[in-house]
C-alpha positions, 0 to 999 in steps of 0.5 A: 500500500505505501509504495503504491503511494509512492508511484502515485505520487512520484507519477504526479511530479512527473507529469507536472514536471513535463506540462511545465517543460511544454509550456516554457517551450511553446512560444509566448503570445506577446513575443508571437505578436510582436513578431507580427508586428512590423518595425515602424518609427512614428513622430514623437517630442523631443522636449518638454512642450506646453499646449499652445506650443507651435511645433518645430522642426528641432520639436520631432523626431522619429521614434521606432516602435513595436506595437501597432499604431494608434488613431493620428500617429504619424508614421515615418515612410518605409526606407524604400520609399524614402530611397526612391523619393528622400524628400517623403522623410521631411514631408511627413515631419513637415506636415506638424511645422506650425501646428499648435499642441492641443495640451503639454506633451513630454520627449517621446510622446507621439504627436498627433494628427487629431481629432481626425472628424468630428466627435473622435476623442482629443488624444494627448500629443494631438494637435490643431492646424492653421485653419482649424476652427479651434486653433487661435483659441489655443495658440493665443496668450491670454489677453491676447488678440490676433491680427492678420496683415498682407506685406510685401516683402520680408520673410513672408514673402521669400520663405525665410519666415515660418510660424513660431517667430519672432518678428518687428514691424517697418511700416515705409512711407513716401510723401510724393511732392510736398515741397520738402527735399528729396531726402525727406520725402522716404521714410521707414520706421519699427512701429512695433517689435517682438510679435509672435508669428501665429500662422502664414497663408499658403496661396495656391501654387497654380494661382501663384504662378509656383510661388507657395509663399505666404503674403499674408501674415497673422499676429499675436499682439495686444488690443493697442498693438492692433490699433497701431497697426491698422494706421500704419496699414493705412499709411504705408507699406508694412513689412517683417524683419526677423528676430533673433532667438536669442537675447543680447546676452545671448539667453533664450527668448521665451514664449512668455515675453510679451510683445513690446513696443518699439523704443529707442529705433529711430526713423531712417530717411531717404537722405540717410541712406543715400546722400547723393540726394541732397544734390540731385535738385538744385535749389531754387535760385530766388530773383528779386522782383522789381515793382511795376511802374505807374506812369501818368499821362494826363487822365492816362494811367499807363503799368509798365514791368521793370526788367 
């Protein structure tokens, strides 16, 4: 009786000794999965970012990841389709340059298309387009406003200029013949400094003629900001020079700064730049004019010019 006890029980190891060998052989689901899965790099943060923040180039980067993509993410093209064509890589970067992060983000969380329509959830790292309903809502400072001007010439105008930038307005005037010299009749002046760019239209390259750079430009400003700005729209033409971003003492200039007002810039005149106006009109040679002469002949009365 005891040594069928025994085997019985020696017997019962065994087994549970062979069905635990089986299973640590049997291939993990996990692993099975993610054997499936295909190696893919999808768009994440490299630093810190707050909502509200227009998003950069040094902002993203590609991350690989094993798992299957979620809703929005953006995901880099295949390596060979980036050898046939290498400018795919910074075209699916480029599709988030100018967009505006939703809420706060930290390094290695994706970034977003989404909402993709209406009603999806508002998932973290997405963002909002320029032209989405919402975005000025969430780029804006608070208290700030946001207004859009068409220019000329400056960084709009030759693709130096992007969303995220710093930038002073120079409002050039020209007073036609006023009878002031030609060294006072140009004038170009910074009406206001240090406005964040927000966002630049993209025309139609077709209706453009090929050039896709924007012509009109938004702002972010305060409410006295906008009105300076509306005169000097309606007194000449305005233009945009870029800021560094970078302080004098070479520290980093936050989005937190507030827009200023341009202090210490003064005008430049038409003369300042180019001293050979001064002697492009002669000045005037004034003749002294003599008095006509009366001359009186009886009841007669006769005017006669004196040379």
């Amino acid at each position: 009786m005891r040594a069928k006890t025994i085997l019985t029980a020696l017997f019962l190891i065994s087994l549970v000794v062979a069905t635990w060998v089986i299973l640590q052989a049997l291939p993990q689901k996990g692993d099975a999965v993610a054997e499936r899965l295909p190696q893919v790099e999808v768009l994440v943060a490299t630093v810190p970012l707050a909502a509200g923040t227009l998003l950069r180039a040094q902002d993203v980067t590609w991350q690989p990841v094993a798992r299957a993509v979620e809703p929005g993410e953006i995901v880099r093209p295949s390596e060979a389709a980036r050898a046939a064509k290498p400018e795919l890589d910074e075209e699916a970067r480029a599709e988030v340059y100018g967009a505006a992060l939703r809420g706060a983000v930290v390094p290695g969380d994706p970034i977003r298309r989404g909402p993709l329509a209406a009603g999806d959830p508002i998932r973290r790292g997405g963002v909002a387009r320029p032209g989405d309903r919402d975005f000025l809502q969430i780029v804006l400072s608070p208290g700030a406003r946001a207004i859009a001007i068409p220019v000329t010439t400056g960084g709009a105008s030759t693709g130096i200029l992007y969303p995220g930038d710093r930038v002073d307005i120079v409002l050039t005037q020209k007073f036609g013949d006023t009878g002031a010299p030609l060294t006072r009749r140009s004038v170009s002046e910074t009406v206001v400094e240090n406005l964040r760019v927000l966002a630049i239209n993209v025309p139609d390259a077709k209706a453009a003629g090929g050039n896709a750079f924007g012509q009109t430009v938004t702002l972010e400003v305060t409410p006295e900001q906008a009105e300076k700005m509306n005169v000097a729209a309606e007194l000449g033409k305005l233009s945009l020079t870029l800021r560094s971003i970078t302080t004098a003492e070479g520290v980093l200039a936050t989005s937190t700064a507030g827009p200023g007002k341009a202090t210490g810039v003064r005008p430049t005149w038409a003369g300042d730049v180019s001293p050979a106006l001064g002697g492009a009109m002669p000045d005037k040679v004034l003749t002294a004019q003599r008095p006509p002469v009366e001359i009186i002949r009886g009841k007669g009365v006769e005017t006669r010019k004196t040379e």
